[in-house]
C-alpha positions as CSV (number, residue, x, y, z in Angstrom):
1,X,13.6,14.6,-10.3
2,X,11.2,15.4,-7.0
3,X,12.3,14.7,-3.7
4,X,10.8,14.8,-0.6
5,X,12.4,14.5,3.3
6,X,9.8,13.0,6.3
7,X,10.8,14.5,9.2
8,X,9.1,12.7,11.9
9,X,9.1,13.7,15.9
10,X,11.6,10.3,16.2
11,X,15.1,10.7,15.6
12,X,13.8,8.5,11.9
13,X,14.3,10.6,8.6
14,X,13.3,9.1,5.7
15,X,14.1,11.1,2.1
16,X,12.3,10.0,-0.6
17,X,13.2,10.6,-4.1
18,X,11.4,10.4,-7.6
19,X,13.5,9.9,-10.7
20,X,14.4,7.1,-13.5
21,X,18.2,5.8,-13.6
22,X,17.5,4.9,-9.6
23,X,20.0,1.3,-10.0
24,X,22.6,3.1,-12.0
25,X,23.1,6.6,-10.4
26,X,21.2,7.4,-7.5
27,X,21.6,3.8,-5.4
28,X,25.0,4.0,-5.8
29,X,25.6,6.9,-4.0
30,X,23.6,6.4,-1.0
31,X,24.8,2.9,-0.3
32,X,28.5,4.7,-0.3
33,X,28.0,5.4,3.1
34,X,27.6,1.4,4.5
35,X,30.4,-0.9,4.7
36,X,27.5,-4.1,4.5
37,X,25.0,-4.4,2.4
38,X,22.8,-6.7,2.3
39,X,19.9,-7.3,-0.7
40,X,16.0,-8.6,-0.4
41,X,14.4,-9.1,-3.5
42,X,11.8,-11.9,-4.8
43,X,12.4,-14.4,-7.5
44,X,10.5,-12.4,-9.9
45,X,12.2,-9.2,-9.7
46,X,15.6,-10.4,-9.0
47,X,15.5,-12.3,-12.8
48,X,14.1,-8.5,-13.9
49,X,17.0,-6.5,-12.1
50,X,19.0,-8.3,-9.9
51,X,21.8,-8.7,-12.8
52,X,22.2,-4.8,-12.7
53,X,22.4,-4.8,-9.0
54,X,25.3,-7.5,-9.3
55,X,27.2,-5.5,-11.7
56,X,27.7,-3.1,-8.6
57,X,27.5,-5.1,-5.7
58,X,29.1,-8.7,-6.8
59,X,30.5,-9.4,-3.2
60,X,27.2,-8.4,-0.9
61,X,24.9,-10.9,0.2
62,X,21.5,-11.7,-1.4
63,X,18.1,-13.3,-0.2
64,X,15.3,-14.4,-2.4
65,X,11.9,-15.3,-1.2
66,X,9.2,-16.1,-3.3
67,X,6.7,-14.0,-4.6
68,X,3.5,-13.5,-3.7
69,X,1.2,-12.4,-0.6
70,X,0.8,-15.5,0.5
71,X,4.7,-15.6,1.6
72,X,4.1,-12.6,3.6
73,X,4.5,-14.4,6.7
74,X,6.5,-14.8,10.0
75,X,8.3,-17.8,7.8
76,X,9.5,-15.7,5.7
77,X,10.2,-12.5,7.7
78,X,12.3,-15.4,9.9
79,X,14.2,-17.0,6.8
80,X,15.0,-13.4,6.0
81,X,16.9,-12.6,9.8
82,X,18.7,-15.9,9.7
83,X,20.2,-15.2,6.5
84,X,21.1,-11.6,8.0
85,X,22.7,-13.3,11.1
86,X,24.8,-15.8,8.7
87,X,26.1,-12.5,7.3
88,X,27.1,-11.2,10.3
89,X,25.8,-7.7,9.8
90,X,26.2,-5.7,12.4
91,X,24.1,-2.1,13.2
92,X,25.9,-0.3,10.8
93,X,24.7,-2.4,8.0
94,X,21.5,-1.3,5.8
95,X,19.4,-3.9,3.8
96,X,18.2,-2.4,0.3
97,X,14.7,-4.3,-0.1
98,X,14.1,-4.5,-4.1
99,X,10.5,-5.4,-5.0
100,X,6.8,-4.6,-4.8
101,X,4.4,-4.6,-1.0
102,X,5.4,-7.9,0.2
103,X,9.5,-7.7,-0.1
104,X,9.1,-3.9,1.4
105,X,6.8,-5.1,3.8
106,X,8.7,-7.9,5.5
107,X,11.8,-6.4,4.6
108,X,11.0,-3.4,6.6
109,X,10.0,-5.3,9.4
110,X,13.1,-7.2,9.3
111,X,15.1,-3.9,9.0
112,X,13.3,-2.7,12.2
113,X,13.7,-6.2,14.4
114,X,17.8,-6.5,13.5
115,X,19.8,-5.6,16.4
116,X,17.0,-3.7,17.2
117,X,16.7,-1.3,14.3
118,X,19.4,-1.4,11.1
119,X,19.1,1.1,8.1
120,X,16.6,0.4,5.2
121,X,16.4,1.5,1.8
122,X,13.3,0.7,0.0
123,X,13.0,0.5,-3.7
124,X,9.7,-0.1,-5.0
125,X,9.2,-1.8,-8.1
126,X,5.4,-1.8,-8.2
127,X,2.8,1.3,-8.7
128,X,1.7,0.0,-5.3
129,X,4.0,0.0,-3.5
130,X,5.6,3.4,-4.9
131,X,2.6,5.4,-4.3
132,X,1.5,3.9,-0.5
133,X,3.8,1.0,0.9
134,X,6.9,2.1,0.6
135,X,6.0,5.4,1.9
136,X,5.8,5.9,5.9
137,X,7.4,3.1,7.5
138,X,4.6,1.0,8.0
139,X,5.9,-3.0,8.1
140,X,4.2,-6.4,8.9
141,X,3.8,-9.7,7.9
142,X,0.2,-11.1,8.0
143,X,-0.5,-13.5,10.9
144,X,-3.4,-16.0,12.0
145,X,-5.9,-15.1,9.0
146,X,-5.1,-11.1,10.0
147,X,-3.3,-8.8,7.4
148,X,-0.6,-7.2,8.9
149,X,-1.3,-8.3,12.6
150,X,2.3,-8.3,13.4
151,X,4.5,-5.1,12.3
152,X,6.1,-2.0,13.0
153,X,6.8,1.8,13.0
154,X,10.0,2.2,11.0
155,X,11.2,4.9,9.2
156,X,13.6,3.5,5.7
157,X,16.7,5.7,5.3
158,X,15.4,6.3,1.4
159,X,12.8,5.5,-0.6
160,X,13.6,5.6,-4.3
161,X,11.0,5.5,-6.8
162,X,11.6,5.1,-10.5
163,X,9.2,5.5,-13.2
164,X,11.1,2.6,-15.5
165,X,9.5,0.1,-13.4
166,X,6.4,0.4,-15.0
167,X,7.6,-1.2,-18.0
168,X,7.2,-4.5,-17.0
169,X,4.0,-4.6,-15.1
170,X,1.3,-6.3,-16.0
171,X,-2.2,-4.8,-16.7
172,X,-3.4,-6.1,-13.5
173,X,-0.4,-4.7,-11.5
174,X,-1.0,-1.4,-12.5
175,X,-4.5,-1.8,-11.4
176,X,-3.6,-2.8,-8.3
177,X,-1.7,0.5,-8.0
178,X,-4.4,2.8,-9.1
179,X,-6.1,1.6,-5.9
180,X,-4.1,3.2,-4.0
181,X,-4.2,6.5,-6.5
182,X,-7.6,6.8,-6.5
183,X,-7.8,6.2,-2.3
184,X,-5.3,9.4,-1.8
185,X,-7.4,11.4,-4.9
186,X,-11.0,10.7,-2.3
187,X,-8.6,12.1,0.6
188,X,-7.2,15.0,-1.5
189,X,-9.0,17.3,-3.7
190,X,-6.5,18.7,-6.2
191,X,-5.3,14.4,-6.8
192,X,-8.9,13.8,-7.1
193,X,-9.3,16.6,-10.0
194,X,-6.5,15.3,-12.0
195,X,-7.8,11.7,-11.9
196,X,-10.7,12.7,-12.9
197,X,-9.7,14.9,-15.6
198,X,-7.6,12.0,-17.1
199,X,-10.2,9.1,-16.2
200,X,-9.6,8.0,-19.8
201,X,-6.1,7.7,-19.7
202,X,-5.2,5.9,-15.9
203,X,-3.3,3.3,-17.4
204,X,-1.2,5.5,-19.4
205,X,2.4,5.4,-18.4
206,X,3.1,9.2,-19.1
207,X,0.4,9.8,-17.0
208,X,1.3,7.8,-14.1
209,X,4.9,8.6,-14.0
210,X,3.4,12.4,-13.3
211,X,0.9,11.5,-11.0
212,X,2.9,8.9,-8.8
213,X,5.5,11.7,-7.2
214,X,2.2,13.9,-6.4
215,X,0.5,11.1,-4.7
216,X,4.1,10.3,-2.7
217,X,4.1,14.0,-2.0
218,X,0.6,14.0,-0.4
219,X,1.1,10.4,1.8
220,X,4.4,11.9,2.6
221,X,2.5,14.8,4.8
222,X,0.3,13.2,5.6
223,X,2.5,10.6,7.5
224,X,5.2,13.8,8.4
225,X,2.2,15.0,10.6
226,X,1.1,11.5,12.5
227,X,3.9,9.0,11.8
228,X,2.5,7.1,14.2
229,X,-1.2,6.7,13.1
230,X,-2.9,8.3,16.4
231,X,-4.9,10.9,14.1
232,X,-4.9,12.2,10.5
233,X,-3.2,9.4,9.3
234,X,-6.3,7.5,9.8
235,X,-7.7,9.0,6.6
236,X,-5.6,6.8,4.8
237,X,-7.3,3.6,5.8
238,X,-10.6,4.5,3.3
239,X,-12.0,2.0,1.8
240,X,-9.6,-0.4,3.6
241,X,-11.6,-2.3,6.0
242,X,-14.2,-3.6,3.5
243,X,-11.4,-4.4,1.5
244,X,-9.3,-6.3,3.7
245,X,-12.5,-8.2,4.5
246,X,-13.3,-9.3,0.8
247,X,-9.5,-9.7,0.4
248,X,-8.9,-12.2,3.4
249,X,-12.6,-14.1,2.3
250,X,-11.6,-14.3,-1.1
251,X,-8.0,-13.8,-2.3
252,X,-8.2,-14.2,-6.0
253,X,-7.8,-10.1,-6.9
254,X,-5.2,-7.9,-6.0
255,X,-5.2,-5.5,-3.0
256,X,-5.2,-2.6,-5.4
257,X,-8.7,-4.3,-6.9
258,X,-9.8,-4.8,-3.4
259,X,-9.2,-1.6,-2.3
260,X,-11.4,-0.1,-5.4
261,X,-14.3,-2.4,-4.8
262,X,-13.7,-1.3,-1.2
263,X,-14.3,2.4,-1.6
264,X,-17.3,1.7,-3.9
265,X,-18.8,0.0,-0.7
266,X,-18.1,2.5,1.6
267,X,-18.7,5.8,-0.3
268,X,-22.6,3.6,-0.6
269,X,-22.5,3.9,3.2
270,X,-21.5,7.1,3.3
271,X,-24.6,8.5,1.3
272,X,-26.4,6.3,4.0
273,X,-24.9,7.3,7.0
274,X,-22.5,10.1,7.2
275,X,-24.3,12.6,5.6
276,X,-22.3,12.3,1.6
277,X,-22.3,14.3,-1.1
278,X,-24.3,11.9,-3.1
279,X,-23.3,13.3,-6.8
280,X,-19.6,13.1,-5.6
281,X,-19.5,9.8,-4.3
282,X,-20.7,8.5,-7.3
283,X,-18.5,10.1,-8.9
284,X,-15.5,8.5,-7.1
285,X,-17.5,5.4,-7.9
286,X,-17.3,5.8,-11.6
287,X,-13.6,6.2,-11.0
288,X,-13.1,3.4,-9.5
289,X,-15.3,1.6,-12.2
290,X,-13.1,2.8,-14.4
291,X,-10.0,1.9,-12.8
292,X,-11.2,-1.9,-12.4
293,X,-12.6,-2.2,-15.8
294,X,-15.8,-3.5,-13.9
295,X,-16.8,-4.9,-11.0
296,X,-15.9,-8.2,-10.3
297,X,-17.3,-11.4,-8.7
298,X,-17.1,-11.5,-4.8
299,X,-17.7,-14.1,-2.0
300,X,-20.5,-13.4,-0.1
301,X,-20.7,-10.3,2.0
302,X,-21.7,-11.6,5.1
303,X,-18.5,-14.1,4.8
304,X,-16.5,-10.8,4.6
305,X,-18.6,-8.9,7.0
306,X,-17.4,-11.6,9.8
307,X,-14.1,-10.9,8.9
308,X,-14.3,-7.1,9.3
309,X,-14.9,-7.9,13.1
310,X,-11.1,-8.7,13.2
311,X,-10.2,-5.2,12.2
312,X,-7.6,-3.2,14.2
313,X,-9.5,-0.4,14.0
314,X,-12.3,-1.8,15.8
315,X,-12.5,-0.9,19.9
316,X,-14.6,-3.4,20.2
317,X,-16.2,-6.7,18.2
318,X,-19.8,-5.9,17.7
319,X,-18.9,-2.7,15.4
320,X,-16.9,-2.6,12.5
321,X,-15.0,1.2,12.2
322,X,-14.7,2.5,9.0
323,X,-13.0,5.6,7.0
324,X,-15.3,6.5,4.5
325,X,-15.4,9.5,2.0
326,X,-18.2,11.7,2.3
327,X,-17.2,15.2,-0.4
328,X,-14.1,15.9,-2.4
329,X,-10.9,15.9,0.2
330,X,-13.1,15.1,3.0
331,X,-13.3,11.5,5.2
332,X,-15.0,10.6,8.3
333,X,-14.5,7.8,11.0
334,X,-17.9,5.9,10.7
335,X,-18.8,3.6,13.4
336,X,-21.5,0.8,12.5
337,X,-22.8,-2.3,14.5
338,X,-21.8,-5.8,13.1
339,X,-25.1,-6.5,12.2
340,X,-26.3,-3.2,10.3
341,X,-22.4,-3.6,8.5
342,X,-23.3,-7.2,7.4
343,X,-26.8,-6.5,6.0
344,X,-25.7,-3.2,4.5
345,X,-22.7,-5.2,2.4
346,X,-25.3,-7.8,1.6
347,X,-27.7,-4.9,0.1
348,X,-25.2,-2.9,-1.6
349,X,-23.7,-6.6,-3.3
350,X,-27.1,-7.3,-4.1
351,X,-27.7,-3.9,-6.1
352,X,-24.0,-4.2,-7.3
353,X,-24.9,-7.7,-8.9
354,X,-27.9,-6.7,-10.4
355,X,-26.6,-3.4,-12.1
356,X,-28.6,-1.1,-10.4
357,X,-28.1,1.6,-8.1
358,X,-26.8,0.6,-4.5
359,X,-29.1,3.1,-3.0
């Protein structure tokens, strides 16, 4: 078992622990504290798990919503708080929010909006959502065409992440994870050695099990040190911007696959414009190859490129802001005008499609 406690300058503490057996042994003692309970799941995992929550909890209140990203909305974070309110929780109540990105997501945000801030335990059933998600108290639900536009800061009591899930994802699931693996190995040298090292065995579930606490343990400082995203936390939005573009164009991969394709983009404009390491970045590219299997189809990049314009990050609309890799454990903010973004997606798709070298 590896744990780990974020400690934030709030009065938030959020403990985060690694282990298998997390339904049987370890949820049960920490919901021993809370007189109400109340349970957020999707339909999918609930048929997985639910039954072993019920053997537990028979008399606590449930709330299904379907699965998928395209539920993460203000609809669903709203069905959510009225069934909360039918239960009549009250402040000391803590919602346990069983599933992948979308349930901790809205969850979360619903944990943070209740009576102005009820406990949360998160229990993440996804590689994604173990290894970045779940971890920092990030929540939102998208809004108007923008991922995430409406969230919070919100520390989760717990976060309990158990290897055993793995079991049942499917190829592309785990995929979607190593997105997020591969992100924290371009922000962290030692991750980035031991992905590399292994490049032929990502998928392997002995493998993952040891990598996911180390990649927990190095968002968990990273988030311990700016909780509230004002300066090193940054970092952890490489690759993320091109990403969310293609993701919000597009829509038919997973954010995990999005985020790969999104770090082969930038680490292309890195060599360009922040002064890479070439022969690392490609490097990182070849990992993230590897990870997707190959590069898929995209919609075109201007189409994307408009949508970059809408970033948070952005001060303003004609440039796009970017965290971008440039060596091993090193980023930098990279600020680029709309128009040199757009045409530099278009090139790099262009040498992309053809096979060749980006550059």
């Amino acid at each position: 078992m590896k744990s780990f406690t974020i400690r934030t300058k709030s009065v938030e503490e959020s403990r985060i622990v690694c282990r298998a057996g997390i339904l049987r042994t370890t949820l049960v003692r920490a919901l021993a504290d809370y007189r109400e309970v109340f349970f957020f799941s999707d339909r999918n995992v609930w048929e997985l798990y639910g039954r072993k929550i019920g053997r537990a909890y028979r008399n606590s209140p449930v709330h299904i919503m379907p699965a998928g990203e395209a539920h993460k909305t203000p609809e669903t974070l709203f069905k959510l708080l009225a069934a909360m309110a039918e239960a009549q929780l009250h402040r000391g109540a803590c919602l346990v929010c069983l599933g992948g990105g979308v349930v901790g997501d809205v969850g979360g945000l619903a944990a943070a909006l209740y009576m102005r801030g009820i406990d949360c335990i998160q229990i993440p059933t996804t590689l994604l959502a173990q290894v970045d998600s779940s971890v920092g108290g990030k929540t939102a639900v998208d809004f108007a065409g923008v991922k995430n536009l409406i969230g919070a800061f919100r520390q989760p009591r717990y976060v309990f992440a158990d290897p055993t899930f793995f079991a049942t994802l499917p190829p592309r699931e785990v995929r979607c994870g190593l997105g997020e693996i591969v992100k924290h190995g371009a922000l962290h040298a030692p991750l980035f050695d031991m992905l590399w090292e292994n490049r032929g065995r990502l998928t392997d579930g002995d493998f993952l099990a040891a990598i996911v606490p180390e990649n927990i343990a190095f968002k968990a400082e990273v988030v311990r040190q700016d909780a509230d995203e004002k300066g090193l936390r940054k970092c952890l939005n490489l690759g993320h911007t091109t990403a969310h573009a293609f993701e919000l164009t597009d829509g038919k991969l997973s954010h995990g696959e999005y985020v790969l394709v999104g770090m082969i983009f930038e680490a292309e404009l890195a060599k360009k414009f922040a002064g890479g390491d070439a022969a690392y970045l490609d490097d990182l590219e070849d990992l993230c190859r590897i990870a997707l299997g190959s590069v898929p189809a995209l919609p075109p990049a201007r189409e994307a490129a408009r949508l970059a314009r809408l970033d948070k990050k952005n001060a303003v609309s004609d440039e796009v802001v970017l965290t971008v890799p440039v060596r091993k454990g090193e980023y930098k903010l990279l600020s680029l005008g709309f128009d040199v973004y757009a045409a530099e997606l278009e090139r790099i798709q262009r040498a992309l499609t053809e096979g060749g070298a980006a550059c």
